[in-house]
N, C-alpha and C positions, 0 to 999 in steps of 0.2 A: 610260474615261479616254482623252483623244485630245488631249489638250493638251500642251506644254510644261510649264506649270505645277502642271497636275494630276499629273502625273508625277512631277517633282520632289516633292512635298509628300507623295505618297504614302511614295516613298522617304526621305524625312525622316522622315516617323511610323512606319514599319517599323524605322530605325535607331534612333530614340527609344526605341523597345520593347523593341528587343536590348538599350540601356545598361541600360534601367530593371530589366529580368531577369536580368543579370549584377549588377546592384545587388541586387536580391534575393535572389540565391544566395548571396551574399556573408555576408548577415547570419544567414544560417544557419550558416556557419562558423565554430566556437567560437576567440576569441582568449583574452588573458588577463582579460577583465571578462568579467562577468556578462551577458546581458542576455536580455529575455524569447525577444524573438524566434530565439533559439538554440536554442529547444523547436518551431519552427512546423512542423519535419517528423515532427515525431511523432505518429503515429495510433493511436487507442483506440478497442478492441473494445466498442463500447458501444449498446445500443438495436440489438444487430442487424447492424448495419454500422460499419466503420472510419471515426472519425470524426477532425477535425483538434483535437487535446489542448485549444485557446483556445473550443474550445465546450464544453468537458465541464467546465473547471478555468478560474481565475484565474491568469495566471502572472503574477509580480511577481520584480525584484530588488532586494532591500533591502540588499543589499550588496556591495563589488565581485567578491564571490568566490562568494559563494548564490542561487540561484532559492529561488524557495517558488511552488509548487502549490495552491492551493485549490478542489477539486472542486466542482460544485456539486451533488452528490448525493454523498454521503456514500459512499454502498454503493459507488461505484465506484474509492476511494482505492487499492486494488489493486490494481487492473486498470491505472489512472495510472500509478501508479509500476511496476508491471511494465513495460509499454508504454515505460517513460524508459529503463527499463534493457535492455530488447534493442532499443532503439532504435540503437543501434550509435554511441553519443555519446561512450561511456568514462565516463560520468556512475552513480554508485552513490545513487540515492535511499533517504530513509529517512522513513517515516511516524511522524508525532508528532501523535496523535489526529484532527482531522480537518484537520491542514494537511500536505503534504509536503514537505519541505529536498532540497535539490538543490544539496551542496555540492563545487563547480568546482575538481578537483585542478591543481597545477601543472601545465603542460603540461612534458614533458620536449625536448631540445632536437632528438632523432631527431622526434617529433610535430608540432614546429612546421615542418619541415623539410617534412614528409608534406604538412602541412597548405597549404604554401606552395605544392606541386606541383600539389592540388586548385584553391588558386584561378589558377593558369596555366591550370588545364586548364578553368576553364568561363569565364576570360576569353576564350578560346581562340576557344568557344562563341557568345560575342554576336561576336568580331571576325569570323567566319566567317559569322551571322546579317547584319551589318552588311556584308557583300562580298556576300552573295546580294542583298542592296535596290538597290545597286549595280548588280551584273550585271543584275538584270531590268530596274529604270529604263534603263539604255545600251542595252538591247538593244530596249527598248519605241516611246524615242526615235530608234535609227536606224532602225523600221518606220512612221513615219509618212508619212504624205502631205501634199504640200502646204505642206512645209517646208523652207525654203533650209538649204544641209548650212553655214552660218556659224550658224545658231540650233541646229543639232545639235550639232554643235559644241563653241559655249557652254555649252549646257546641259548635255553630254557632261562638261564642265570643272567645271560646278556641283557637278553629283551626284556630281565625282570629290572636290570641298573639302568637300561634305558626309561622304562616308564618312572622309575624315583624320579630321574634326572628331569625329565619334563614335568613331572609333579611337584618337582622345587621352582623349578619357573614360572609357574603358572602362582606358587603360594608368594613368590618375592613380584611378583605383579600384584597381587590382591595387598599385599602390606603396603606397597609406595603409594597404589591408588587409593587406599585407606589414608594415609595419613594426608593424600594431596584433598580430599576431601571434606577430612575434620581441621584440616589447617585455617585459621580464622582470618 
């Protein structure tokens, strides 16, 4: 990379990355609906090795308050629901022949409170992901050669409007997921 624009573009898709994985941290953290993706950190001693629960089982929410697990091997309905419950979710599963209910207790308001801490702290994570795309593009741009210091500059000014721009999207994630979590 020896360009201005390659440069930039790099540090544009590094920032891209950071919103889209504090986007995805996010959906892992239980609010007060249901939803499958609330189960994707969960892994199952299954075949040998710990696997991620959406290959072993169907997760489905059929309701605003219930998961349902459906294994897709029978023998291992055990091991699932074991696996949901030291998963460290606060989730108490219960197997009803071969499907299992995953039903979503109120969150208490000390929890949600917890919970609100969690997503400061891994927004924290992309806006700190998104300052390193930053630091390395400005520092990449003031080692070139060849280049008048008014296009450094600029571009210095670009990669500075690009990182706001990602660090507004990361703070209008942490507000929807804030209020989707104190919502009663």
């Amino acid at each position: 990379m020896s360009t201005i624009p390659e440069l930039t573009k790099h540090a544009r898709d590094l920032m891209h990355k950071a919103v889209e994985s504090t986007k995805r941290e996010f959906t892992g953290i239980r609010s007060n609906k249901a939803t499958p993706s609330l189960l994707d950190t969960v892994r199952v001693e299954a075949y040998g090795s710990a696997v991620p629960i959406n290959q072993v089982a169907m997760v489905a929410a059929p309701e605003p308050r219930l998961l349902t697990v459906q294994p897709f091997d029978k023998s291992l309905a055990n091991t699932i629901e074991k696996a949901i419950r030291d998963a460290g979710l606060g989730l108490n599963p219960a197997t009803q022949g071969n499907l299992i209910r995953v039903p979503l207790p109120a969150l208490s308001e000390e929890r949600r409170k917890e919970l609100v801490k969690v997503v400061h702290k891994l927004a924290e994570e992309g806006r700190i992901a998104v300052r390193h795309a930053r630091t390395d593009a400005i520092s990449r741009i003031k080692k070139l050669e060849h280049v008048s210091s008014d296009d450094k500059t600029r571009a210095e000014k670009d990669v500075q409007k690009l990182t706001d721009d990602h660090i507004k999207q990361i703070d209008g994630l942490i507000h929807a997921k804030e209020a989707e979590i104190m919502e009663v």
